[in-house]
C-alpha positions in Angstrom: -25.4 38.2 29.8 -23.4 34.6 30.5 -26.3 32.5 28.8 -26.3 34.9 26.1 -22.6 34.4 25.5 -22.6 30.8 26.0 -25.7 30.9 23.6 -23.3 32.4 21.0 -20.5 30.6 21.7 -22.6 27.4 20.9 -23.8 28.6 17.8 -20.5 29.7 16.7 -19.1 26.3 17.4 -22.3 24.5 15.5 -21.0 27.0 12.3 -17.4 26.0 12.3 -18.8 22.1 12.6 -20.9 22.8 9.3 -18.0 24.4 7.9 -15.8 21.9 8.6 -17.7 19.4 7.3 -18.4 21.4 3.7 -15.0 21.7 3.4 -14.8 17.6 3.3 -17.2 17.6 1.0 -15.6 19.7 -1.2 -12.0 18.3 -0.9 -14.2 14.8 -1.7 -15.6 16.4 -4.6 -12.7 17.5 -5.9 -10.9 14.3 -5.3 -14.0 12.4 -7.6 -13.6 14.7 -10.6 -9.6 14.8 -10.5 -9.9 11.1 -11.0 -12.9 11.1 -13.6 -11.0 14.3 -15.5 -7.6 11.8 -15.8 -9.6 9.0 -17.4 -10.9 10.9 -19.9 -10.1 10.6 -23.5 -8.8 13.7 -24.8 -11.7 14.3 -27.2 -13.8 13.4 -24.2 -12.1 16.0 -22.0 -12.5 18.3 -24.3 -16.0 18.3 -24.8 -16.9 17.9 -21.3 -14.4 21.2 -21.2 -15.9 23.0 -23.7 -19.4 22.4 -22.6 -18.7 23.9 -18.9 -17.2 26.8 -20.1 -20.4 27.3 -22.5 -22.5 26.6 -19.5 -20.8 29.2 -17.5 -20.7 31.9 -20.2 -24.3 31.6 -20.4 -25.4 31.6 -16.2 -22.6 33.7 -14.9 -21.8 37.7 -15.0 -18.5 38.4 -16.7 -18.0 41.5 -14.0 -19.0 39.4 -11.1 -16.0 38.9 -8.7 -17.7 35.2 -7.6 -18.0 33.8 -11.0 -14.8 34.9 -11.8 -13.8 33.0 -8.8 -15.9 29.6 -9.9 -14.2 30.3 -13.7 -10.8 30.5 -12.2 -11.5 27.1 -10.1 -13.0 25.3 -13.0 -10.0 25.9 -15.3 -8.0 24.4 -12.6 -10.1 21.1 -11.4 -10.2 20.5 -15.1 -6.4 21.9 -17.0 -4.7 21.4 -14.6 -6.0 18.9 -11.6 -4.5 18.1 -8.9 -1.6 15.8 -9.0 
């Protein structure tokens, strides 16, 4: 019973690692576009705009509670990135 409990307690650690390292990669991500987004010219940023919301439409359920999630966190990254 211990080596099963360490056994998960290990793997949950390993998970939270990967996790934690996603996250970075995300926040790094995010960081890149932010920059690219503000050197845009507007014309630029709008057609990079309109072309990922185009995109989405096409690939992603309307009704689907996880593409409404990536909709909501497009808008943001690129109407309003961070400051």
């Amino acid at each position: 019973m211990k080596n099963l409990i360490a056994e998960l307690l290990v793997k949950l650690a390993e998970k939270e690692a990967t996790a934690k390292e996603q996250m970075a990669q995300i926040e790094a991500l995010e960081i890149v576009v932010t920059a690219l987004v503000r050197k845009l010219e507007p014309q630029q940023h709008l057609a990079i705009t309109t072309s990922i919301e185009t995109a989405i439409d096409n690939v992603a359920d309307a009704g689907d509670e996880n593409a409404q999630l990536l909709r909501n966190y497009i808008e943001k990254l690129l109407r309003h990135p961070r400051q």
